[in-house]
C-alpha positions as CSV (number, residue, x, y, z in Angstrom):
1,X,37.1,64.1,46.6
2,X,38.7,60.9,46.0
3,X,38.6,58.7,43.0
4,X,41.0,56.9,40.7
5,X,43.5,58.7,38.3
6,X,42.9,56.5,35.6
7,X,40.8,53.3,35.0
8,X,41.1,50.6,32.5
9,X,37.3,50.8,31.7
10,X,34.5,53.8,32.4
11,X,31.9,51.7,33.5
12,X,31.3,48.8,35.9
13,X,28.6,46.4,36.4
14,X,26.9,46.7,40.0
15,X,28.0,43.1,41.4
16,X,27.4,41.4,44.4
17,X,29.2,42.0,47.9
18,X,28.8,38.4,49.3
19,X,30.7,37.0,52.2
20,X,32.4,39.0,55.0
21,X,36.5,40.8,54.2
22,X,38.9,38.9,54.0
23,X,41.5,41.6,53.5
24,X,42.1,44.8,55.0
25,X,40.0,43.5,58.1
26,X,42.3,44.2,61.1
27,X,44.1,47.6,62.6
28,X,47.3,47.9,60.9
29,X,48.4,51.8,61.4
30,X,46.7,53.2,63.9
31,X,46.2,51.9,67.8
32,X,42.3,52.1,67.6
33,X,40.0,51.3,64.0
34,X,36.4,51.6,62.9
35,X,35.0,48.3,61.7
36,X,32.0,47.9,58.8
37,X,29.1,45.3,60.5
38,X,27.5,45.5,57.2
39,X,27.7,45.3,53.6
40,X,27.1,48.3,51.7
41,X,28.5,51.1,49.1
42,X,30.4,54.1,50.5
43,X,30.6,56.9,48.3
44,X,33.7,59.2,48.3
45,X,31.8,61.9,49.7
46,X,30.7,59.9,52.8
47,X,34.4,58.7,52.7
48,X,35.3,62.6,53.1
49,X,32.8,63.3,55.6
50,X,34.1,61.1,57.9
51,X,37.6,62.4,57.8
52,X,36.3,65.6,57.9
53,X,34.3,65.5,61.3
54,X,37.5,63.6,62.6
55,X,40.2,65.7,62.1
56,X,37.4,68.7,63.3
57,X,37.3,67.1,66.0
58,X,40.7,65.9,67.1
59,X,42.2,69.6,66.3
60,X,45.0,68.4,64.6
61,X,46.2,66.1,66.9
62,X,47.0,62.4,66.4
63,X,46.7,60.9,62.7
64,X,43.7,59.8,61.2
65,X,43.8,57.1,58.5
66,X,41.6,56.3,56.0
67,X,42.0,52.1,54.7
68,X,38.9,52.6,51.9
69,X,38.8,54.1,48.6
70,X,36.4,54.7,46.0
71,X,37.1,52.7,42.8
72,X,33.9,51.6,41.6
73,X,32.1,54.0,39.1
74,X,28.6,54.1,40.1
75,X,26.4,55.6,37.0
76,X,22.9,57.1,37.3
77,X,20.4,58.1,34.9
78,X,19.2,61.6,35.0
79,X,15.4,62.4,36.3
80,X,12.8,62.1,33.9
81,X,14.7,60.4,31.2
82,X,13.3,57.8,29.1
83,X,14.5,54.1,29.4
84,X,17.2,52.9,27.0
85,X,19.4,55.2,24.7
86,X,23.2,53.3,26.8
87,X,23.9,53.4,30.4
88,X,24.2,56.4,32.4
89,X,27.9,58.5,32.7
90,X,29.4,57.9,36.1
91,X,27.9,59.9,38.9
92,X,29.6,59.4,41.8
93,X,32.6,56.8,43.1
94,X,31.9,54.1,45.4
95,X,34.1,51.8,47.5
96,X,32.8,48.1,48.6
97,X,32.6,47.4,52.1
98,X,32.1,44.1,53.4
99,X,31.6,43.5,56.8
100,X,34.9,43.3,58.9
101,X,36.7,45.8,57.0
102,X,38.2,48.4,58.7
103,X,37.2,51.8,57.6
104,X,39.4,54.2,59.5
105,X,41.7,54.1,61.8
106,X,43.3,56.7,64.6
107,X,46.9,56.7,66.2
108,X,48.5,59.4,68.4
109,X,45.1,60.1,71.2
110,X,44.1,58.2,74.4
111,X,41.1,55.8,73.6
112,X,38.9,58.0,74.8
113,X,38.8,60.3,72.5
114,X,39.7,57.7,69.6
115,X,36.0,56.4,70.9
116,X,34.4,59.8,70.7
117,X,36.3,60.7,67.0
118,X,35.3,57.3,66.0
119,X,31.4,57.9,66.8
120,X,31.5,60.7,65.0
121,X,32.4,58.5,61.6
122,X,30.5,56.2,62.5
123,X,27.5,58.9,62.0
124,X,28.5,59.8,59.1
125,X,28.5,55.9,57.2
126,X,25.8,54.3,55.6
127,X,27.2,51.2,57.6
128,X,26.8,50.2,60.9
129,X,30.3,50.3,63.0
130,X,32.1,49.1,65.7
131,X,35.2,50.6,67.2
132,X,38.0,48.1,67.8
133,X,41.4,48.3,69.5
134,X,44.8,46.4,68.0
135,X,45.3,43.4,68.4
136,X,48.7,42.5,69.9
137,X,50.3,39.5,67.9
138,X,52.5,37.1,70.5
């Protein structure tokens, strides 16, 4: 599971995810990417999910990149528990996708089985995807 080694501070405020990414929003590893349409929350166990049905798929073959990471603490009171008495400990971490940013990416297979790997992510996310090529810069 991924999450940070060490934080400045336990606990986070939710936030806002306003506005579309303006970082980390184009393939930059890999020849074919999986884009976020949406805003949204992915928790590290989606994030694992994902990587898992890929390289399941792929049988080891090409490389399989993942460009999020959980660094928001996400807390949640336990059931049944009365209001007050402090905020909840940490229950799972969380990384903030906006849309345009690039979620995965694959290098090493023809685009057709990039497409299929990619679907099967894209089943996996909370967010709906698109699967994009790189761009060549001239």
């Amino acid at each position: 599971m991924r999450m940070p080694k060490r934080i400045k501070f336990r606990k986070q405020q939710r936030g806002t995810l306003r506005g579309n990414a303006t970082r980390g929003n184009f393939v930059a590893f890999g020849d074919y990417g999986l884009q976020s349409i949406e805003a949204h929350w992915v928790s590290a166990r989606q994030i694992e999910a994902g990587r898992i049905a890929a390289q399941h798929f792929l049988r080891r073959q090409g490389k399989v990149y993942i460009r999020i990471f959980p660094d928001k603490p996400v807390s949640k009171k336990p059931l049944e528990t009365r209001m007050g008495k402090g905020k909840a400990d940490t229950s799972y971490w969380a990384a903030r996708v906006k849309p345009g940013t690039m979620l995965y990416e694959i290098a090493g297979v023809p685009e057709d089985l990039a497409k299929q790997a990619m679907a099967r992510i894209a089943h996996k996310m909370p967010v709906r995807c698109r699967f994009v090529g790189r761009r060549l810069a001239v």
